[in-house]
C-alpha positions as CSV (number, residue, x, y, z in Angstrom):
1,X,0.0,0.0,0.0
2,X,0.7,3.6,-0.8
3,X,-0.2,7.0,0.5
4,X,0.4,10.3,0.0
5,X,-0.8,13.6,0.3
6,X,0.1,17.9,1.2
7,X,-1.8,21.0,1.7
8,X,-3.0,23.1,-0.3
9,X,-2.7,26.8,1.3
10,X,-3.3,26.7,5.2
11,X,-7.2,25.7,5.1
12,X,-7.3,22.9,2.4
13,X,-5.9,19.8,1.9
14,X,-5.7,16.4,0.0
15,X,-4.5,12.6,0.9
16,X,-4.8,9.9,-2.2
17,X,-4.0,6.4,-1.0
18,X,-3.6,2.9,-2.8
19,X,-3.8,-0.7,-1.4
20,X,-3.0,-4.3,-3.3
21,X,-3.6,-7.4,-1.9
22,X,-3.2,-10.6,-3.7
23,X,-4.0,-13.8,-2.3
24,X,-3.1,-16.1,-4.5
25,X,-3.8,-20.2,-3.6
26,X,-1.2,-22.2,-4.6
27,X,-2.9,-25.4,-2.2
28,X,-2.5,-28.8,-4.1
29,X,-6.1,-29.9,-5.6
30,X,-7.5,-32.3,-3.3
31,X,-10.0,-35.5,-5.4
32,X,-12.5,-37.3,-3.4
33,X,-14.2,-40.8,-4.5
34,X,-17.4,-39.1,-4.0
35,X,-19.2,-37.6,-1.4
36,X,-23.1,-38.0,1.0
37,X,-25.5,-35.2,-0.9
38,X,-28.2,-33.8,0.9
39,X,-27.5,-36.4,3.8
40,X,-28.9,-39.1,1.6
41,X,-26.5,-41.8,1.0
42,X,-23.4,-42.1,-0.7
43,X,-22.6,-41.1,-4.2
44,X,-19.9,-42.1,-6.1
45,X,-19.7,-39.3,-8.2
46,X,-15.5,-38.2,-7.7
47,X,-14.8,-34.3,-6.4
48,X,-11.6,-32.4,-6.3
49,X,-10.9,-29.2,-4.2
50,X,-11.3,-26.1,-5.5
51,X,-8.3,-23.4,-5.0
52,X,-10.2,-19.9,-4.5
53,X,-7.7,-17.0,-5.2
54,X,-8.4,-13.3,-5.5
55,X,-6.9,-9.9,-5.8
56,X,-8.9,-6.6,-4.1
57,X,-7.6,-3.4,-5.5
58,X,-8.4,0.0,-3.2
59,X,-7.6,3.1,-4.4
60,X,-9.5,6.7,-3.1
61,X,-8.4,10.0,-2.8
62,X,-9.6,12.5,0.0
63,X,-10.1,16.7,0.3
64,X,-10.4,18.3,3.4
65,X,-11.3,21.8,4.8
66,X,-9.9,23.1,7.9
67,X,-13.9,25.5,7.9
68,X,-12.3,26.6,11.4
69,X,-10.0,26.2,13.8
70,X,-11.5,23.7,15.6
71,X,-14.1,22.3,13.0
72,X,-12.9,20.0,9.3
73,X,-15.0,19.2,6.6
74,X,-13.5,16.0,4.3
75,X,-15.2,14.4,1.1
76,X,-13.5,11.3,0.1
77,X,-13.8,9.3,-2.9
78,X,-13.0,5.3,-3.1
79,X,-13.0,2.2,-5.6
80,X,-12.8,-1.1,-4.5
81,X,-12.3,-3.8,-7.2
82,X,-12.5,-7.4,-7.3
83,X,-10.7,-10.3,-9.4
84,X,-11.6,-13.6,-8.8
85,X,-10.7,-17.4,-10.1
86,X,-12.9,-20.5,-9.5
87,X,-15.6,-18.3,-9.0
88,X,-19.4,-17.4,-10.3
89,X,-18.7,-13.8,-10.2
90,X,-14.7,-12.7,-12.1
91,X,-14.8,-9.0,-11.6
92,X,-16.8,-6.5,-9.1
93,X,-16.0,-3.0,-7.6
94,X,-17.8,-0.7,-5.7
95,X,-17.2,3.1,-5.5
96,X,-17.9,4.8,-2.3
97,X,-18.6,8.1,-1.5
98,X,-18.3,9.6,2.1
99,X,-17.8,13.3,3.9
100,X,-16.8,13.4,7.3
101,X,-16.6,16.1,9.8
102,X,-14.5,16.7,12.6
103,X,-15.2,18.9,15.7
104,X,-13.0,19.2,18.4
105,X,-12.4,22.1,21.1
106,X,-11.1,21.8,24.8
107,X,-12.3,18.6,26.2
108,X,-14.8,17.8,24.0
109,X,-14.4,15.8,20.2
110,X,-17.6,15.1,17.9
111,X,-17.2,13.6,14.4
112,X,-19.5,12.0,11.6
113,X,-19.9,10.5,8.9
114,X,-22.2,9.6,6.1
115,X,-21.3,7.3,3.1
116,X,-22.9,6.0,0.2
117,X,-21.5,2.8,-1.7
118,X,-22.5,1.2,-5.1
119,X,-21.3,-2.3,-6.3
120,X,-21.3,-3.7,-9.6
121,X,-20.5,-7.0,-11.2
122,X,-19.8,-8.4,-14.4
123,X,-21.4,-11.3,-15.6
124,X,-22.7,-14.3,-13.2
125,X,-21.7,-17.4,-14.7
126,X,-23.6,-20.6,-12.9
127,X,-21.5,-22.8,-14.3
128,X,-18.8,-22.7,-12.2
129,X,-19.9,-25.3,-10.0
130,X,-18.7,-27.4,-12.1
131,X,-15.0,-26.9,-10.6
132,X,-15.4,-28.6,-8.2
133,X,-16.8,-32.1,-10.1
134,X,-13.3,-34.1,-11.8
135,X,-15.9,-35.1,-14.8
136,X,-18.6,-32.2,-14.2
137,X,-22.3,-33.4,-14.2
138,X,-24.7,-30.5,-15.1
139,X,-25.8,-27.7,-13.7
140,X,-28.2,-28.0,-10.7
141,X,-27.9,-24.8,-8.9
142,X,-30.3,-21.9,-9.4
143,X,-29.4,-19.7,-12.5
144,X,-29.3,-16.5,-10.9
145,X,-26.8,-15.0,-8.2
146,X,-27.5,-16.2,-4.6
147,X,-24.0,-15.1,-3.0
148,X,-24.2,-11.8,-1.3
149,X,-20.4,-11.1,-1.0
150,X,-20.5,-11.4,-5.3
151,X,-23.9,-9.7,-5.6
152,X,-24.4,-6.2,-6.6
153,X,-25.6,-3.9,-3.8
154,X,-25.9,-0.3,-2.8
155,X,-25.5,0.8,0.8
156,X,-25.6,3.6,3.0
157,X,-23.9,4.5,6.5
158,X,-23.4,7.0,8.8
159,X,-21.9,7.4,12.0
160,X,-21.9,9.8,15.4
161,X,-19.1,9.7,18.0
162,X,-18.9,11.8,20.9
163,X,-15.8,12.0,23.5
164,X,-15.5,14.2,26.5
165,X,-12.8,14.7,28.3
166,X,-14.3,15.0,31.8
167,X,-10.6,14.6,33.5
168,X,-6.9,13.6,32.7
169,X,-8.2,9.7,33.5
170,X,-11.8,9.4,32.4
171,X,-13.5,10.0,29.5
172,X,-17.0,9.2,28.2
173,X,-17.6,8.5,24.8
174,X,-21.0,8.1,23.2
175,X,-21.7,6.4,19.6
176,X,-24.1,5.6,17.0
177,X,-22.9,3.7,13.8
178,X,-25.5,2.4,11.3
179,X,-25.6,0.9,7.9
180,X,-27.9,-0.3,5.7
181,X,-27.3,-2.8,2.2
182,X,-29.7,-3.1,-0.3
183,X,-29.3,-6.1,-2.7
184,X,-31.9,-4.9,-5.1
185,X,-30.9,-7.4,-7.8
186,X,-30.9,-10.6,-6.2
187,X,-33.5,-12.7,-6.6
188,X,-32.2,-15.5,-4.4
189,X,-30.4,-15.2,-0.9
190,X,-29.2,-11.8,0.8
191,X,-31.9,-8.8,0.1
192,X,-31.3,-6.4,2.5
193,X,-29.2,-6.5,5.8
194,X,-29.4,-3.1,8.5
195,X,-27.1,-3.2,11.0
């Protein structure tokens, strides 16, 4: 990962910041005779392990506002983005847009935040259970996305902390945190989720 950033004059400022993660699965495919489906009986139809590997890609970029002394206004925008293998879903990302605001004077800090994020996919392909069958067998799960971390979604959040200072060894902090996903396109599975 990667960040940078500088001011721009003494009230404005900027931070941009870049992640990579790659997990890539280099396990040894594993073959079974066959396998108990549905708890019926035993099937000998063979199965072999199924290496999942991904990359995630983050990249955003952030402006602040010093409005104040004591008071900063930031927008920020991010991309999140998604390759997979062995998987029904190759490509996603989400962008996410978010503004924060920062309060703080003499004992007493308040910030918040409200968010709003938009995934997108590219296209679902059912067939890739079949990775997971040495001589595949047909298709027999539903057609359409049922897996809410590859599913496309919106989703908003926001946030409220509050921190006073009441002495040099106590201080009371209060907090709401909320969000709220809306997997409008699924037709099996995950729908919503509040938290």
């Amino acid at each position: 990962s990667v960040s940078g950033g500088s001011k721009m004059g003494s009230r404005f400022s900027w931070q941009g910041r870049y992640r990579y993660y790659d997990y890539d699965n280099r396990s040894a495919r594993i073959m079974f005779p066959g396998y108990v489906r549905f708890e019926a009986v035993w099937e000998d139809i063979p199965r072999i392990t199924v290496p999942y590997s991904w990359t995630k890609q983050q990249a955003g970029v952030e402006f602040g506002w010093d409005v104040v002394r004591s008071t900063r206004l930031a927008l920020s925008l991010d991309r999140e983005q998604w390759d997979r293998t062995f998987r029904e879903i190759k490509q996603s990302d989400e962008d996410v847009i978010k503004l924060t605001v920062n309060h703080r004077r003499d004992r007493f800090s308040l910030r918040g935040r409200l968010e709003h994020g938009d995934r997108s996919t590219d296209d679902y392909h059912v067939d890739a259970q079949e990775y997971t069958y040495v001589a595949p067998t047909g298709i027999n799960n539903q057609p359409t996305l049922r897996k809410f971390d590859e599913a496309e979604r919106n989703h908003d959040g926001l946030g409220v902390l509050a921190i006073i200072e009441a002495t040099d060894a106590i201080n009371l902090t209060f907090g709401v945190d909320a969000r709220f996903e809306d997997y409008d396109k699924s037709e099996f599975g995950l729908v919503s989720k509040d938290v």
